[in-house]
Every structure is written in C-alpha cells, then in structure tokens.
C-alpha positions as a LaTeX table, in Angstrom:
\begin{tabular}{lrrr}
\hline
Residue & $x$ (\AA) & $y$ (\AA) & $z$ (\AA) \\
\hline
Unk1 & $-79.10$ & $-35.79$ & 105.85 \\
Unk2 & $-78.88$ & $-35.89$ & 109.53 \\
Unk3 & $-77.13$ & $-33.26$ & 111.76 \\
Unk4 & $-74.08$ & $-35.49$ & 112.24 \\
Unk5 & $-73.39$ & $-36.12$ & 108.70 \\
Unk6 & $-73.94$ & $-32.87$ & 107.69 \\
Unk7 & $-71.07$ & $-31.90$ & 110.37 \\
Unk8 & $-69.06$ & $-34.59$ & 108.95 \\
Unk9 & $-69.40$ & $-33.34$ & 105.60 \\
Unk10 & $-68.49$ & $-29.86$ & 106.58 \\
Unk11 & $-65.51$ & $-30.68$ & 108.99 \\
Unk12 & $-64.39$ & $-32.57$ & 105.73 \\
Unk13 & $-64.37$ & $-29.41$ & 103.36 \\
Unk14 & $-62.87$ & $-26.71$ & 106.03 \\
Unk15 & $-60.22$ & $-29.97$ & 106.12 \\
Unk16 & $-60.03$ & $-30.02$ & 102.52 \\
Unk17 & $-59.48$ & $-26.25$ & 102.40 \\
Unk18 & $-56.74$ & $-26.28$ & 104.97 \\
Unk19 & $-54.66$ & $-28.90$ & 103.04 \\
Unk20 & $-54.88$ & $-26.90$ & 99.90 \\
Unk21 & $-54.01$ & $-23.22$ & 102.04 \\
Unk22 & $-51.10$ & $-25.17$ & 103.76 \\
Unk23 & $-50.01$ & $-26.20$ & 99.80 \\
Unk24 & $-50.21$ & $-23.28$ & 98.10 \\
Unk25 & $-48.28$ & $-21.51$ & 101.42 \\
Unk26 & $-45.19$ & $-23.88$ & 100.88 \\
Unk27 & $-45.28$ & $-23.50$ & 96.98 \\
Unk28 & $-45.83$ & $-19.70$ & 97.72 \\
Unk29 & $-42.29$ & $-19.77$ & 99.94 \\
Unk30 & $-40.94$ & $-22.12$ & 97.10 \\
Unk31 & $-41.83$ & $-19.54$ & 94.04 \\
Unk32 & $-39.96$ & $-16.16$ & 96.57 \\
Unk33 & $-36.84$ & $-18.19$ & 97.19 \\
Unk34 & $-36.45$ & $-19.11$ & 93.84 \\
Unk35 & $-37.47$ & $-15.37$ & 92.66 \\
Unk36 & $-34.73$ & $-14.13$ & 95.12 \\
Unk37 & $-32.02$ & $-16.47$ & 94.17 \\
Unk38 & $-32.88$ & $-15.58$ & 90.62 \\
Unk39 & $-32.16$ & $-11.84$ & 91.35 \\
Unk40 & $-29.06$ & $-12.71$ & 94.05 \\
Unk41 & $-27.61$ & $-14.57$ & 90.58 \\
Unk42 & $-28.13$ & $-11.38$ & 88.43 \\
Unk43 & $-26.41$ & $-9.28$ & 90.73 \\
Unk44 & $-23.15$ & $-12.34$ & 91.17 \\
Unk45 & $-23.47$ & $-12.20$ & 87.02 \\
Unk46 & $-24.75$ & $-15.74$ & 87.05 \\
Unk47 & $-27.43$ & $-16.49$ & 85.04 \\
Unk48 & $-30.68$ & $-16.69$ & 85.97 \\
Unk49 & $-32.99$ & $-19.03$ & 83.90 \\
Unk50 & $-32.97$ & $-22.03$ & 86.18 \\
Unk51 & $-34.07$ & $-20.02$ & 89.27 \\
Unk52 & $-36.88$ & $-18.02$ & 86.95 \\
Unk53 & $-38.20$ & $-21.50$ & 85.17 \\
Unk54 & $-38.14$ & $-23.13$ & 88.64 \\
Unk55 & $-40.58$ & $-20.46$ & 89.92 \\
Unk56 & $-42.73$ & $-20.29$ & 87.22 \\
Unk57 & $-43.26$ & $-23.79$ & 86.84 \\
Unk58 & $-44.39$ & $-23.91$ & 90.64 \\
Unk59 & $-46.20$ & $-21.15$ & 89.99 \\
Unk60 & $-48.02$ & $-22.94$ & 86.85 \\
Unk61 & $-48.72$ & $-25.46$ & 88.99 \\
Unk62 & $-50.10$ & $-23.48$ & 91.42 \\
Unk63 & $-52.48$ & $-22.40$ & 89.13 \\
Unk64 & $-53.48$ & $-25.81$ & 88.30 \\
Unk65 & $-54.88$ & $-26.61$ & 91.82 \\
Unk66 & $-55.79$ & $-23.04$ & 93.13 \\
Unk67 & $-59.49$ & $-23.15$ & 92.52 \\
Unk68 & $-60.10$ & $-19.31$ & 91.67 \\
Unk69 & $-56.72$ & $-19.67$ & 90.08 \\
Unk70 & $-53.86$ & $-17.23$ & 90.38 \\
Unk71 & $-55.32$ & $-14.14$ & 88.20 \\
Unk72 & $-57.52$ & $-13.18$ & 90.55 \\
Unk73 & $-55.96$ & $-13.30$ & 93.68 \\
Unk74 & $-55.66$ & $-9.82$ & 95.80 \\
Unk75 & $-53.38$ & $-9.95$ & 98.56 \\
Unk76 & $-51.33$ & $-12.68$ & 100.65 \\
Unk77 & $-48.62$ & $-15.23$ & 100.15 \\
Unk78 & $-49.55$ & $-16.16$ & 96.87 \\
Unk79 & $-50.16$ & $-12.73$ & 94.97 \\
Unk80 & $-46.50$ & $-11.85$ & 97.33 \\
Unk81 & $-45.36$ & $-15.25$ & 95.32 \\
Unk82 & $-46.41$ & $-13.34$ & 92.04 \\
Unk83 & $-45.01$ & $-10.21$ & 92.49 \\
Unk84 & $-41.11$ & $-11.72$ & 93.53 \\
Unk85 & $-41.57$ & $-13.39$ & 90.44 \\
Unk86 & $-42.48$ & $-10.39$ & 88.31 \\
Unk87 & $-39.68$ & $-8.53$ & 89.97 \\
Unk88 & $-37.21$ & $-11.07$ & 88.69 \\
Unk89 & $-38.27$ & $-11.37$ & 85.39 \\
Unk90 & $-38.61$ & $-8.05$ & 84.50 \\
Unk91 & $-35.23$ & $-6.89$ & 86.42 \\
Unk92 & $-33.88$ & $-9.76$ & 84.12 \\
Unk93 & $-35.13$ & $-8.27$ & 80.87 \\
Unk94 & $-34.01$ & $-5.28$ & 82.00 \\
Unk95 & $-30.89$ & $-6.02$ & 82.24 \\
Unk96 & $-30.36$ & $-8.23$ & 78.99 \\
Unk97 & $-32.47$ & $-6.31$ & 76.34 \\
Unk98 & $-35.06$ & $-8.29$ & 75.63 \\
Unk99 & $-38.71$ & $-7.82$ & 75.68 \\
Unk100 & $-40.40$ & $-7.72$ & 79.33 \\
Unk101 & $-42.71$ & $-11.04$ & 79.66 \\
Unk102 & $-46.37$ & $-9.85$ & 80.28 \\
Unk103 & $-48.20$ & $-10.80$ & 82.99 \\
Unk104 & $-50.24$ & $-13.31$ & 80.99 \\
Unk105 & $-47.14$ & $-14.77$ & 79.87 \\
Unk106 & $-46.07$ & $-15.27$ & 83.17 \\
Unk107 & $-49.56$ & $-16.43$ & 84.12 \\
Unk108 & $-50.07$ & $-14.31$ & 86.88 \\
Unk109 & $-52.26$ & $-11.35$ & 87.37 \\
Unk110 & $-52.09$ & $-7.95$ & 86.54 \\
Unk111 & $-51.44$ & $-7.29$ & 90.14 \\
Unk112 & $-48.98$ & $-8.69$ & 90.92 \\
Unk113 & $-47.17$ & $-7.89$ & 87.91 \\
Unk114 & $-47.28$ & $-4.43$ & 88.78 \\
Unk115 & $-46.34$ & $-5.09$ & 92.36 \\
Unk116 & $-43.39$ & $-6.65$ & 91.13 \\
Unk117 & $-42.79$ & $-3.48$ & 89.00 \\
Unk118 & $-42.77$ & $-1.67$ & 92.14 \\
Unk119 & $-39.97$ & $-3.39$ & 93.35 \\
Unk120 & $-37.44$ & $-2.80$ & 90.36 \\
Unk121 & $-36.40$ & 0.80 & 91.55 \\
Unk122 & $-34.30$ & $-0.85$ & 94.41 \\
Unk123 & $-32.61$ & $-3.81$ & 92.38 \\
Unk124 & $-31.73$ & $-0.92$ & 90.01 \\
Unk125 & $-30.10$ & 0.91 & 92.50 \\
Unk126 & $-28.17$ & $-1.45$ & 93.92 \\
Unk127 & $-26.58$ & $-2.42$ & 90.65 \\
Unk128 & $-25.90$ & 1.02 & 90.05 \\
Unk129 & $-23.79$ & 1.25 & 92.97 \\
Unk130 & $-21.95$ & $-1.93$ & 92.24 \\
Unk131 & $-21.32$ & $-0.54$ & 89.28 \\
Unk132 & $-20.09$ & 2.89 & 90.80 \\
Unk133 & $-17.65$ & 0.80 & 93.33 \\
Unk134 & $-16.27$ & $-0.62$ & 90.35 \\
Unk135 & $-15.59$ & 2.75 & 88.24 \\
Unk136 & $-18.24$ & 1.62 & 85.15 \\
Unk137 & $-19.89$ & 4.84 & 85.32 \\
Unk138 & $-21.75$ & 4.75 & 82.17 \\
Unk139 & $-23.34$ & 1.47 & 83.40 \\
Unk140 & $-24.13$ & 2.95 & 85.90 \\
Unk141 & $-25.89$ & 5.88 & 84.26 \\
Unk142 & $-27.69$ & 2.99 & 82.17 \\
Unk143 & $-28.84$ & 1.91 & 85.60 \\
Unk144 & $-29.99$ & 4.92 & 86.70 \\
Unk145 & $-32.06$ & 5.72 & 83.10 \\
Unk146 & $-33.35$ & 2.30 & 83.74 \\
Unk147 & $-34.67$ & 3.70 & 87.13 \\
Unk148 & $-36.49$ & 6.76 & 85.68 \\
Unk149 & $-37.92$ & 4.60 & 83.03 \\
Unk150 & $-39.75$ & 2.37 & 85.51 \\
Unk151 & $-40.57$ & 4.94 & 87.92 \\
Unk152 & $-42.33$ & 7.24 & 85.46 \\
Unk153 & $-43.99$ & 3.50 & 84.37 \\
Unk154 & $-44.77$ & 3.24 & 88.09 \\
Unk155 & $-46.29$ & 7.00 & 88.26 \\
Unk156 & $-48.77$ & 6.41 & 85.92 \\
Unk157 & $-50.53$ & 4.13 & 88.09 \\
Unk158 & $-53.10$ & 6.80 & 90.41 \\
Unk159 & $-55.16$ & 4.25 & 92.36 \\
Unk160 & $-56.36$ & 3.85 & 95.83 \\
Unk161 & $-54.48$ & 0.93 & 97.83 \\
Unk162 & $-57.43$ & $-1.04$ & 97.83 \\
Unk163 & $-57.26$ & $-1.40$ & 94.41 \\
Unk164 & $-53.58$ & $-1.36$ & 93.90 \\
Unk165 & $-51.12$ & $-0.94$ & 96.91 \\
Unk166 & $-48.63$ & 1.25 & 95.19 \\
Unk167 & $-48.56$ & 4.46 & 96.81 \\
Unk168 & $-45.83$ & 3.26 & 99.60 \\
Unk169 & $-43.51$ & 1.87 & 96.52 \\
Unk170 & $-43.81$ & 4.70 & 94.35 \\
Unk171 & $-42.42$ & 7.14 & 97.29 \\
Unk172 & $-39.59$ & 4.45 & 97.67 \\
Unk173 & $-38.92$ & 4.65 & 94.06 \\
Unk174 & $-38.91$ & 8.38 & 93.83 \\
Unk175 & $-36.49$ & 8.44 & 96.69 \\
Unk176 & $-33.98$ & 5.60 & 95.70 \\
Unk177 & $-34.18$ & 7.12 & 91.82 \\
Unk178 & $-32.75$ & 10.72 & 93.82 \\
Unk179 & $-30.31$ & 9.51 & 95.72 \\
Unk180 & $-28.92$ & 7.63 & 92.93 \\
Unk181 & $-28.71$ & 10.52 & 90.55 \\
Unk182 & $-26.93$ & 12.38 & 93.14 \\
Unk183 & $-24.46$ & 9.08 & 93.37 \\
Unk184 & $-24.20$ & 8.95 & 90.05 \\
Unk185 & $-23.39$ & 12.64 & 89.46 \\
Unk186 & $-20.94$ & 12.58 & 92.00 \\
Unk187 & $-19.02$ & 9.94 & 90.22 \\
Unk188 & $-19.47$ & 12.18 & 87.29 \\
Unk189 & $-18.19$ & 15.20 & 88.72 \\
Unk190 & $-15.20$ & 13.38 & 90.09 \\
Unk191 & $-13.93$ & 11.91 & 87.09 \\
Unk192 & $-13.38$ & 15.18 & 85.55 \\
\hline
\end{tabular}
C-alpha cells in the first residue's frame, strides 16, 4: 500500500469515527431531555413511562452501535446520558414502591448508575418542599426518610474520583438532606 492510500484509508476511519461521536452526542442530548422531562412529569404528577421508555430505547440503541458499548464508558456525554437516566428511574421507583431497576436492567454501567444515585438527594428535596407548601407533612417526612435512605446508600461508596466521581455529590447530599430536616421539623413544630 502506497503512502497515499494509506492516508486515504486513515482520513476514512478518523471520518468514520467522527460520524459515530457526532451520533452518539445527539442521542446522548436525546436520552437527558427525555430523562429530564421524565422527572419534570413526576414532579407535575404526570406519569412518566413514555419519557423513561423513550430514553432507554435510545439508549439501547446506543448500545447497539457504540463499539466498546455503553458498560464501559467513564466519563462524557454518554456516561452523563446514563446517569440522567438512572436518576429518573430510580427517583421513579422511589416514588411508586416498586423495585429500583438495576443497572443491567437498564443496560448501562455501574457508573453511571451510581452517578445517577447521586443525583436523587436533590429531586427528593424538592418534592419535599412541594409537599411542605402544600401542608402534606407526613409526605413530606416520607421524602425526607427517602433522602437519608439514599444518602447513607451514597456514603458507602469511599472511592477516589478517578474511579468514581462522588465525593462533590455526596457533600451536596449531606447538605440538602440537613436543610430539609430542619424544613421539615419546622413544619412539625408549627403544626402543634
């Protein structure tokens, strides 16, 4: 093979990778928006399925053309992609009772599912304090057991941010799961 062909062939593959970046960017955008409608509809009381099955079938498909595939992936649009997903399933199953879906069951990687973990804290808290505005204290209180549920999940989790970028979420968590219980026990103390 000659010099010029063997550019050709080259210039051809860095082409080749560019198209399938530039794909799995857009369905990477396509799987968050759908994640964060999916939670915007939890917190409206809508339901959520057809944003969640949206995402995850992008996100199956994804997986389809991604050559290393998604359970692997550390880092960037696509592992962000994963967690917003996580985070909207589990709040989700939170919320109704049911089982949380693993991350093999979501078909993405530990990772990410973890990430997404990380994220649940703030969701929590939020519909804690529409529930406060609204006098349902005990739901709130649910909320806020919720919360220390999935931030002592979060705590167990002792690894170095190259590993597993928690550290910054877990001190979000711990502060959003204290100034909650001090919402939440005001309310208390004021209905009495």
């Amino acid at each position: 093979m000659g010099f010029a062909e063997l550019i050709d062939r080259l210039a051809e593959s860095v082409d080749d990778a560019e198209a399938l970046r530039e794909k799995a960017l857009k369905d990477s955008r396509l799987v968050t928006r759908e994640s964060k409608r999916a939670v915007q509809a939890i917190h409206r009381g809508e339901g959520p399925a057809a944003h969640l099955n949206e995402g995850k079938r992008v996100l199956d498909n994804m997986s389809s053309y991604l050559p290393e595939g998604l359970r692997t992936l550390k880092g960037g649009p696509v592992e962000d992609a994963m967690m917003e997903l996580a985070e909207a399933f589990l709040l989700s199953s939170l919320l109704t009772g049911e089982a949380p879906p693993s991350p093999e069951e979501l078909g993405i990687s530990e990772r990410g599912w973890i990430l997404g973990l990380g994220d649940l804290p703030g969701e929590l808290r939020r519909r804690a304090l529409d529930k406060l505005r609204v006098g349902e204290l005990d739901e709130a209180d649910s909320m806020l057991s919720m919360m220390e549920e999935v931030h002592e999940a979060l705590m167990r989790f002792d690894h170095p941010d190259a590993v597993l970028p928690l550290r910054r979420k877990q001190d979000v968590s711990r502060s959003v799961l204290e100034r909650t219980r001090g919402d939440v026990a005001g309310a208390m103390a004021r209905r009495f």
